[in-house]
C-alpha positions, 0 to 999 in steps of 0.5 A: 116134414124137417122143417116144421116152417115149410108148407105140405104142399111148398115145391121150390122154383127149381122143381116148378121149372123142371116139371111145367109144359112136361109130361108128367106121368104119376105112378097112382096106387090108390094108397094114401102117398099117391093120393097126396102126390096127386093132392101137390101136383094138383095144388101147384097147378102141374097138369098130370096122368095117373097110371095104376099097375094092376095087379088083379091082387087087389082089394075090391075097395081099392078098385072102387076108390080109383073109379069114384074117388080118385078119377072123380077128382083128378081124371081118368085113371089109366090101366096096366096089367100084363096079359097072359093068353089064357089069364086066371080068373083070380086075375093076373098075379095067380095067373103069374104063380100058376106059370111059375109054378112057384110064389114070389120071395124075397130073393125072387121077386117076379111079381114086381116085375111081371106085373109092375114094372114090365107093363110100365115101361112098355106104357112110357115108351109108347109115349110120343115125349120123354116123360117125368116119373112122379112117385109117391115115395117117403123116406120114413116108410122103411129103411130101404127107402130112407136115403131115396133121391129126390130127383133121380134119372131112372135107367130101368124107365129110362126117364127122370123120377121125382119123388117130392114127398120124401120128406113128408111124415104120415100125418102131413099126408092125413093133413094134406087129405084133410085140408083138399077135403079128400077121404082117403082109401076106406081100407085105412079107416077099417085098421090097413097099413098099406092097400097095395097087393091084399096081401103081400107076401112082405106082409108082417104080422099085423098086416097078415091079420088085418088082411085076413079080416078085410077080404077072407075071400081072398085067402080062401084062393090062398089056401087053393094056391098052395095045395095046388103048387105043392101037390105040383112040386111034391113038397109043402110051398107057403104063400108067406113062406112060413112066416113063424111057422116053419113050412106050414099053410096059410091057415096056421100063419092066420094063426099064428098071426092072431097071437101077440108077440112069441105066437103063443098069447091071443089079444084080448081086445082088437083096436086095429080098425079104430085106431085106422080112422081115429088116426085119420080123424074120421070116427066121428064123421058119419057122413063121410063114413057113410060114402064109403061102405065095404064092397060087401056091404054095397052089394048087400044092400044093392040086392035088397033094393032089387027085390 
């Protein structure tokens, strides 16, 4: 934090007032700020639901984390997603870009949208008291979000918005993990950056192949998706629209995404799942390790227990 003499988990008089005997909803992505959010609220003895948007884009491993993990400790995980009469069975994001016919971009961004904000304001409203938005928000995480308010009244969710990890660096959120004795999302410790949309289409490079490592399976539907809209649409359409490759597909952006800077030179060693849980401080922790296999590796040895 700013100050090094405050506390992780320090909220001041005035936020207490403004948050006891409210209806404290809790924007949860199964991601490491939210945890922490939860972590504070819970700490400071602020009563709260947590609401997940699915967007059916997600890593397995999340889903499983908010089930186990996360409802184990703070209750029930409610839910939303946006229903389509006739939904995909890749789930709901490839049921949006099959209606649109196109993949989101940075100046169309309907997936946000579609399967974000729409489904949670229609939750909100349905709620019988005005409801106090808590998001898992750091200014640190980019530029866009640098100057964002800690108390601010939202007009698309028509309620107020408290963000009260604006402040807080990554490694007060690996302490705030560590002092509540919670592991974090498993894909942190296997190299991921972020474990919201596997992948997003903002994805940078890095990410792109660190996702590319984590769920394969994922970028088999990828590569699906853009034959199918770009027969459709009669020219080439790329999931992360060519990312240093002009309009290629995804599997020359998976390329491309295994070279150092200037796409040309390859790595010779590969750290990113080490530096994850070295950073977490849980390489040398078997035990908590061990709680949190891939999917993968559960089914595996689920199969040949059935045998």
């Amino acid at each position: 934090m700013s100050d090094s003499s405050e506390s992780v988990w320090d909220l001041d008089e005035e936020d207490l007032e403004k948050l006891r005997g409210e209806t404290i909803i809790l924007s949860m992505s199964g991601g490491k700020d939210s945890t922490a959010t939860a972590l504070l609220l819970e700490h400071n003895g602020i009563p709260f639901t947590s609401v997940f948007m699915d967007t059916g884009w997600e890593h397995p491993v999340t889903y499983e984390y908010l089930d186990t993990v996360l409802t184990e400790r703070f209750g029930e995980v409610v839910r939303l997603s946006s229903s389509f009469e006739d939904p995909d069975e890749d789930g709901q994001f490839v049921s949006l870009v099959r209606k649109k016919q196109m993949f989101p971009s940075r100046l169309i961004r309907f997936c946000t949208q579609e399967l974000k904000v729409k489904p949670f304001q229609k939750y909100l409203e349905s709620l019988d008291s005005d409801p106090i938005v808590v998001l898992g928000i750091r200014r640190e995480e980019s530029s866009a979000r640098a100057k964002f308010d800690r108390w601010k009244f939202n007009e698309t969710y028509d309620a107020m918005v408290f963000a009260p990890l604006v402040d807080h660096t990554f490694d007060d959120i690996i302490k705030m993990h560590q002092e509540k004795e919670i592991l974090p999302n498993p894909l942190y410790l296997q190299g991921a950056q972020r474990v919201g949309c596997f992948p997003c289409i903002f994805a940078r490079k890095n990410e792109v192949k660190t996702a590319a490592k984590l769920y394969p399976e994922r970028f088999n539907v990828i590569e699906r998706l853009e034959d199918e809209l770009s027969e459709a649409k009669g020219k080439r359409l790329s999931f992360f629209h060519g990312r240093g490759t002009g309009d290629a597909g995804i599997r020359d952006v998976l390329q491309w995404a295994s070279t150092e800077w200037g796409g040309k030179q390859y790595p010779m060693f590969d750290f990113t799942a080490q530096d994850g849980c070295t950073r977490w401080g849980m390489c040398e922790a078997p035990e908590s390790r061990t709680q949190y296999v891939t999917v993968e590796e559960r089914k595996r040895k689920e199969g040949e227990e059935s045998k």
